[in-house]
Structures are given as structure tokens and as C-alpha cells.
C-alpha positions as CSV (number, residue, x, y, z in Angstrom):
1,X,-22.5,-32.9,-1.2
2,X,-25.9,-32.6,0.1
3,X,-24.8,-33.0,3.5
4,X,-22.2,-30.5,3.0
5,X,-24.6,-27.6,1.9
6,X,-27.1,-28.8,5.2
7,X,-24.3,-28.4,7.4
8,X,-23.8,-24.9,6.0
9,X,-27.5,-24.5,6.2
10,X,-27.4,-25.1,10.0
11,X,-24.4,-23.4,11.4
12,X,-25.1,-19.8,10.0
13,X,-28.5,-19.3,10.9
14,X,-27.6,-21.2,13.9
15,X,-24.5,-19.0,15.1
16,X,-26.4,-15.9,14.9
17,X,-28.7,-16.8,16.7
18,X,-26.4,-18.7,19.2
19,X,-24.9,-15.1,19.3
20,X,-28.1,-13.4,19.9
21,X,-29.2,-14.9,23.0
22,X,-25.8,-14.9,24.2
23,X,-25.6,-11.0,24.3
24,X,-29.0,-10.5,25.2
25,X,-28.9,-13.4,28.2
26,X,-25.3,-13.0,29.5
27,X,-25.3,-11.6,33.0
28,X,-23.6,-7.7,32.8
29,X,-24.5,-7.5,28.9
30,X,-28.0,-8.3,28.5
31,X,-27.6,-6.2,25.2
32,X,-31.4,-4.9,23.7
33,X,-32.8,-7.1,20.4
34,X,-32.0,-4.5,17.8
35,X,-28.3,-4.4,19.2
36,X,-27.6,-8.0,19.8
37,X,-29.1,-8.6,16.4
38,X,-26.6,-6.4,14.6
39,X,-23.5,-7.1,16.3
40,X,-24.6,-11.0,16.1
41,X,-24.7,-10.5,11.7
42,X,-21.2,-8.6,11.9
43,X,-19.6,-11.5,14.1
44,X,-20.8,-14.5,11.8
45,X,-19.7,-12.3,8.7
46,X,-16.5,-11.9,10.2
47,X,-16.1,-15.6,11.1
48,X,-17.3,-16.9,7.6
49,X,-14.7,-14.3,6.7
50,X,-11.9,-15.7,8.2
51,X,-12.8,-19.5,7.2
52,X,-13.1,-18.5,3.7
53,X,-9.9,-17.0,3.7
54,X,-8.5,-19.9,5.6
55,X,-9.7,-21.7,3.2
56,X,-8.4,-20.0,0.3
57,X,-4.7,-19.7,1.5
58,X,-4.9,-23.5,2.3
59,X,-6.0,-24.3,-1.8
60,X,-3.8,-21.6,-3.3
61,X,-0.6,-23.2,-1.5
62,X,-1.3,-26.2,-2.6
63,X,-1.6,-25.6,-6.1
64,X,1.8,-25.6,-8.2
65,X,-0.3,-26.0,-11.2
66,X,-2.7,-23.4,-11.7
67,X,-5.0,-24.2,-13.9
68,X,-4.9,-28.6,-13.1
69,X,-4.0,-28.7,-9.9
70,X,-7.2,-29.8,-7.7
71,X,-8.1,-29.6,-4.0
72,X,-10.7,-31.2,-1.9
73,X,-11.5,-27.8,-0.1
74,X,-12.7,-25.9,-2.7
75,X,-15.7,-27.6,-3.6
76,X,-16.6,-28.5,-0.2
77,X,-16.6,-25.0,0.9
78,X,-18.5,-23.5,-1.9
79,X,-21.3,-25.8,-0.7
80,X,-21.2,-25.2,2.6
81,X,-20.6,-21.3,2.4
82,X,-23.8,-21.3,-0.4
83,X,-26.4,-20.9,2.6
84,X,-24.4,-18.3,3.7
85,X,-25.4,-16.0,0.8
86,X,-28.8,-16.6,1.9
87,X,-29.3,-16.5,5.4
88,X,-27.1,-12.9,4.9
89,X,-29.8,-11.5,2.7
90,X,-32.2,-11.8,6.0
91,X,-29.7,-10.8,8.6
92,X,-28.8,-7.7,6.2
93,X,-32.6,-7.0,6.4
94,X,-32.9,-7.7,10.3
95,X,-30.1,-5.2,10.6
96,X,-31.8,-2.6,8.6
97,X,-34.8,-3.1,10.2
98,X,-33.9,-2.5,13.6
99,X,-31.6,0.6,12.4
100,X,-35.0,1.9,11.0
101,X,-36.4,1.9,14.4
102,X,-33.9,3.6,16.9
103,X,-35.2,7.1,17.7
104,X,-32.7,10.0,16.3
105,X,-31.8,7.6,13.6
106,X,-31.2,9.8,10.2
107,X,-34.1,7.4,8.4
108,X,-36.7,7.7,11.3
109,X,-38.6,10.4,10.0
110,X,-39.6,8.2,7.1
111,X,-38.9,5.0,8.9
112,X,-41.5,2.3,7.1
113,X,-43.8,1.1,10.1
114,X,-44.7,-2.3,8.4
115,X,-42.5,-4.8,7.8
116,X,-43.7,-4.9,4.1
117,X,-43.0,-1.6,3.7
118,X,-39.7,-1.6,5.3
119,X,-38.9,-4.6,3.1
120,X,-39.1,-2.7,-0.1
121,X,-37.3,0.3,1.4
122,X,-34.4,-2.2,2.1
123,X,-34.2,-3.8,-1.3
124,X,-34.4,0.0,-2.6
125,X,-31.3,0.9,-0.4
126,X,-29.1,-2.3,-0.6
127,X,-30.6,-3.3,-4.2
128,X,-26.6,-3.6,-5.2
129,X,-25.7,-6.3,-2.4
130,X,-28.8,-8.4,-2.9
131,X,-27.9,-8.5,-6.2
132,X,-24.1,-9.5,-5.4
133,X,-25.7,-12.3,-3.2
134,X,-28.1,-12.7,-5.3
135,X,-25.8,-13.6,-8.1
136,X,-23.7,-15.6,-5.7
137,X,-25.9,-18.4,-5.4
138,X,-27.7,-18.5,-8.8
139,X,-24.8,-17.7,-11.0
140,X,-21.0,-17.8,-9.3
141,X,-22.4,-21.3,-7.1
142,X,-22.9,-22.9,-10.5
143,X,-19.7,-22.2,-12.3
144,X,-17.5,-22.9,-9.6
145,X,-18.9,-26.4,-9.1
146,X,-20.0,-27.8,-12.1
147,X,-18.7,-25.8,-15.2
148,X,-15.0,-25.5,-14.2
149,X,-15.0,-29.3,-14.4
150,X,-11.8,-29.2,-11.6
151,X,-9.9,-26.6,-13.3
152,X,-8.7,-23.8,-11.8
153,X,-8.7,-24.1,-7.7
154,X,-5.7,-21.7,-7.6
155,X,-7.9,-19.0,-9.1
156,X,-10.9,-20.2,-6.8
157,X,-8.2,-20.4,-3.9
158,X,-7.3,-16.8,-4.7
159,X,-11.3,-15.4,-4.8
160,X,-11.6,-17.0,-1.2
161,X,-8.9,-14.7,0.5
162,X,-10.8,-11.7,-1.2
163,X,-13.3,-12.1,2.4
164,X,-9.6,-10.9,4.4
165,X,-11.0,-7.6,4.5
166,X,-14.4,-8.4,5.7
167,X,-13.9,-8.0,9.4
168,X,-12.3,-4.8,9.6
169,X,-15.4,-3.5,7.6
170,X,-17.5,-5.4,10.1
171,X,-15.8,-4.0,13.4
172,X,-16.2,0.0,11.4
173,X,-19.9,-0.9,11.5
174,X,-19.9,-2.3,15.2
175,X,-17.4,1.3,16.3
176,X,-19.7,3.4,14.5
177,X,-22.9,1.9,16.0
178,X,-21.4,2.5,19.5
179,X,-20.1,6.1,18.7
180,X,-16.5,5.4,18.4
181,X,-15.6,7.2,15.4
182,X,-13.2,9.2,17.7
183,X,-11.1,6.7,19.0
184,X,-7.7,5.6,18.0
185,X,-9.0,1.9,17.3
186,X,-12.0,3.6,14.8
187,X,-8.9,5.8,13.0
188,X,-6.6,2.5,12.5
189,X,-9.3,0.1,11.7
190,X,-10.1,2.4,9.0
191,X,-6.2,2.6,7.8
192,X,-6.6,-1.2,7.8
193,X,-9.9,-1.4,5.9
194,X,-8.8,0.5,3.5
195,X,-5.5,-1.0,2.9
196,X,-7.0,-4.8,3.0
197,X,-9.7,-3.7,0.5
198,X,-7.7,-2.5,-2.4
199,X,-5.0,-5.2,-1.6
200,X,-7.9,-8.3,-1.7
201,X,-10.6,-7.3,-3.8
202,X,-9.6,-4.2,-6.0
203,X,-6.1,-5.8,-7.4
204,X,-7.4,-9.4,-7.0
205,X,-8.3,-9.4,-10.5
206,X,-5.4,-7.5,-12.1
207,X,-3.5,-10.3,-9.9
208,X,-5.5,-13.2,-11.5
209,X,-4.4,-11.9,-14.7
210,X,-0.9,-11.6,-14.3
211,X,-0.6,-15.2,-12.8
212,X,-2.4,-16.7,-15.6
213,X,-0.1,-14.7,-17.8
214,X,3.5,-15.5,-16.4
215,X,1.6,-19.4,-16.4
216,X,0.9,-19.1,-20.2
217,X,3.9,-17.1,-21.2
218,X,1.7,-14.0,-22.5
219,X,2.8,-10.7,-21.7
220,X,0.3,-9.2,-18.9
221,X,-1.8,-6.6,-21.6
222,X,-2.3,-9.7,-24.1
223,X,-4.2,-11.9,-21.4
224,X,-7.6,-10.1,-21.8
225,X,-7.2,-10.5,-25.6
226,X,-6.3,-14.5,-24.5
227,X,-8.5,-15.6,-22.6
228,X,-12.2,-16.7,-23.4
229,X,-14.7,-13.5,-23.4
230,X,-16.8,-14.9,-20.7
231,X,-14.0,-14.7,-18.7
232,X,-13.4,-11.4,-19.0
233,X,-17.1,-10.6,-18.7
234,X,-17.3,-12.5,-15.6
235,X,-14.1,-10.9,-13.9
236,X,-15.5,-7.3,-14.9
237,X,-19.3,-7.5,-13.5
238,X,-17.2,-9.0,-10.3
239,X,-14.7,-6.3,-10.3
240,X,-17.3,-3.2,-10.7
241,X,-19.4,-3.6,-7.4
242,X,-16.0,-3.8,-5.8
243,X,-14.7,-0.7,-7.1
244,X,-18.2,1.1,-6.5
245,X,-17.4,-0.2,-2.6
246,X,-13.8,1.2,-2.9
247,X,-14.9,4.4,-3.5
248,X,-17.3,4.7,-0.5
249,X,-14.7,3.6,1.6
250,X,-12.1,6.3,0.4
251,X,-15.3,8.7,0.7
252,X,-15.8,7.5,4.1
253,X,-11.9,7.7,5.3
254,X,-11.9,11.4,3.8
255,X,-15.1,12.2,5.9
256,X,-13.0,10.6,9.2
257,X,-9.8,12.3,8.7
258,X,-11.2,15.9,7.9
259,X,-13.7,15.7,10.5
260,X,-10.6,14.8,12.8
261,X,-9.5,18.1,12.0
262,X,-12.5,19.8,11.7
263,X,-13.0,18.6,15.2
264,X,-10.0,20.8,16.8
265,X,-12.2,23.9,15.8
266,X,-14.4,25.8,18.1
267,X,-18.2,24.3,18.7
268,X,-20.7,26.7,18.3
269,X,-22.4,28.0,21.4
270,X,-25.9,27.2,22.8
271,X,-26.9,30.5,21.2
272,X,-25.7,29.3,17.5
273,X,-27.2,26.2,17.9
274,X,-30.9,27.5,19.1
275,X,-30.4,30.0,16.3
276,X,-29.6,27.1,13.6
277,X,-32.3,25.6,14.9
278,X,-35.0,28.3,14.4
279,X,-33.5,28.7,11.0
280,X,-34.9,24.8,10.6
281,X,-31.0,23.3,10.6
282,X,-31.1,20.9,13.8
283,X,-27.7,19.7,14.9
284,X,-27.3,15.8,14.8
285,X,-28.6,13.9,17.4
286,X,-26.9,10.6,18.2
287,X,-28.8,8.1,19.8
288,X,-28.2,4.4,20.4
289,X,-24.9,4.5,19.1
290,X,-26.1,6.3,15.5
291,X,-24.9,9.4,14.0
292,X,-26.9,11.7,11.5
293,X,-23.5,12.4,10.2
294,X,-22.0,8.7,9.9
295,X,-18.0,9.0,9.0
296,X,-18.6,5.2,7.0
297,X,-20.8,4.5,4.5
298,X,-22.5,1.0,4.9
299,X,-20.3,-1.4,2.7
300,X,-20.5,-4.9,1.7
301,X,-18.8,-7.2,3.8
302,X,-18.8,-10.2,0.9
């Protein structure tokens, strides 16, 4: 088990920064720090991502028996995707950090100069993810090892597949970063992200709760009344970050799809725009692949 969790200890950290000094060293990318650091924390999201979910479809279909039915997998991966959780809180930070520093960003007016500084404005900002992680590895590690005493790898199966949606937030991030947002790719990536994240994390629980009603023979309403409260507790301070993140993402696909069509309107002339600017209303100024007026809100990608 130990060896498990050192394994996931190494390859994360290790991947990004396998990543890193590949884009910043390959000959015709040689991409800057700040750059090669972000896209380096999307692409090991996106590849934990895709083993979770790997992961998950391989327990789930092996389960006939919901609640007894047991698979090696699911332990094995909770420990070795545990450092995960971890390293992510720093490479959420290193991400923020080097946003904070690109001229023209929105923030670099009151960008924090120290890194102690710029630490406290990041757990201000992403307070709810750190949390999420936060709770990942002190509480949700836990349960799912030790307290479920084997039961239940269908359900944990299930929770796996919920990271499907993780890379089509990822690659918004990366579009948006490199000034996309008007390309076809950017338009149906969002279509996707959207679609994926209702589908695998806002019905997952409503899904759980069907399942373990048609297992049990209770009608679908009657399972919350069924089932023990901490489970219901549990399920709902899961479910409400995810919802929260829903809602940004509809925000965001609102802000891309009007601005599509704002974007067949007129531009306002050099006149207009000195004059907005003497009235103290500077027009956006992209720089290094970031927008003043982002179309996507930064989401979770766990």
C-alpha cells in the first residue's frame, strides 16, 4: 500500500515537470516558464483524468453486485491518485502565480509582488478548490479505504468516471490562454464541456441514488429517507461545489455564444476608443494569450 501511494508520489510531480522542460527545451517550442508551467498542470490533470476514468469504467463493469462485489483497482488507485490532490494544490498555485505576472493581465494592477503575498491572494480566490482537495485527502481518502470495509466499489467505480469531463475543461483553459475563444474548436469544446459536466458530475449523484434504489427495491424518492444520514450528508457537500461549478460553466457558455453574436456588430472606431479612454474606460488588452474579458470562468478540473 505504501508503495502504491510512493509511486503516485513520484509520477505527478514527476510528469509535470517531465512536461515542463519538454516545452521549454524542445527545438521550435522552447515555450516561456510561465507558459510551459501552465499547460504542463492542464496536461497531467487531463491524464490523471483519463486513468481515473479508466479506472472507474473498469470497476463499475465488473461489479454485478453493487454493494458486495469487490475489485482490486479501486483501492489501489485511491492510493496512488492521493498525491495527486496534493501536488495539484501547488501546481494550481504555480499557475496562478505566473497568470499574476503577465503584463495586461486583468489582476496585474494589484498583482501581489511576493510570493507570500501572492499566496494568500490565491487561497482567497480558489479558497473553494483547496478546500475540495483539501477534503479529498483528509476526509474522502479515509472513507473510501478503511471505513467502507470493501463495500460498495460500484459506487466508487461510478465517482471515478466523474474526472471524464476534466479534459475538455483543461483544453478551454489552454484555448483561452492562447486567444482562441473564436475558433470553431473553442465553440465545440465548450458544447462538450458542458454536456460531459452535467452528464458526470451533476446527475452522478441522482444516478447513485436510483441504482441503489432499483438494487434495494425502494422507489427512487424513498432512498434519501433509506439510506444512513451520513450518506446523504456526504453525497450533498459533494454535490454542491459541483453545482456551484455548473453554473459558471453555463455563465461562461452564455458569455461565448452572445459574444459570438455580439462580435458580428460594428467595432467602434479609433475616435470611440480614444474617447472611452479619456472617459477612464480602456478597452481590453490581451497579452500573452489573456483576456480582460475571459469567455470561461476558471473551474475545477477534479
Amino acid at each position: 500500500m505504501l508503495a502504491i501511494l510512493a509511486a503516485g508520489s513520484i509520477f505527478f510531480p514527476g510528469l509535470f515537470l517531465l512536461s515542463k522542460q519538454c516545452l521549454k527545451t524542445i527545438p521550435g517550442l522552447r515555450w516561456s516558464e510561465g507558459d510551459a508551467v501552465i499547460v504542463s498542470a492542464r496536461l497531467v490533470s487531463s491524464i490523471q483524468a483519463v486513468m481515473a476514468s479508466s479506472a472507474g469504467y473498469i470497476i463499475a463493469s465488473s461489479c454485478e453486485d453493487i454493494i458486495e462485489d469487490q475489485h482490486w483497482l479501486t483501492s489501489s488507485y485511491i492510493m496512488f491518485a492521493v498525491p495527486y490532490f496534493v501536488y495539484d494544490i501547488y501546481a494550481m498555485f504555480m499557475c496562478y502565480w505566473y497568470k499574476l505576472r503577465v503584463k495586461g493581465h486583468e489582476e496585474a494592477s494589484a498583482a501581489p509582488q511576493h510570493m507570500s503575498s501572492a499566496l494568500t491572494s490565491y487561497l482567497r480566490r480558489e479558497f473553494l478548490m483547496v478546500l475540495h482537495h483539501v477534503v479529498m485527502v483528509t476526509v474522502c481518502f479515509p472513507v473510501s479505504v478503511f471505513w467502507r470495509q470493501g463495500k460498495g466499489d460500484y459506487f466508487q467505480g461510478i465517482m471515478f468516471m466523474a474526472e471524464l469531463s476534466t479534459p475538455s475543461v483543461c483544453l478551454g483553459k489552454i484555448l483561452i490562454q492562447y486567444k482562441q475563444q473564436h475558433t470553431l474548436l473553442h465553440k465545440v469544446n465548450g458544447a462538450l464541456m458542458l454536456i460531459t459536466f452535467f452528464i458526470c458530475r451533476v446527475l452522478l449523484f441522482p444516478y447513485l441514488y436510483y441504482v441503489y434504489g432499483r438494487y434495494a427495491s425502494i422507489p427512487f424518492h424513498m432512498v434519501p429517507l433509506t439510506v444512513p444520514w451520513h450518506c446523504n450528508l456526504g453525497a450533498a457537500l459533494l454535490m454542491a461545489p459541483q453545482l456551484y461549478w455548473f453554473s459558471l460553466i453555463c455563465r461562461g457558455a452564455l458569455r461565448l455564444f452572445m459574444g459570438t453574436s455580439r462580435s458580428q456588430r460594428p467595432h467602434p472606431t479609433a475616435a470611440a476608443a480614444k474617447e472611452l479612454q479619456r472617459d477612464g474606460n480602456t478597452l481590453p488588452q490581451p497579452a500573452n494569450g489573456y483576456s480582460t474579458l475571459p469567455t470561461e470562468p476558471e473551474l475545477a478540473t477534479h
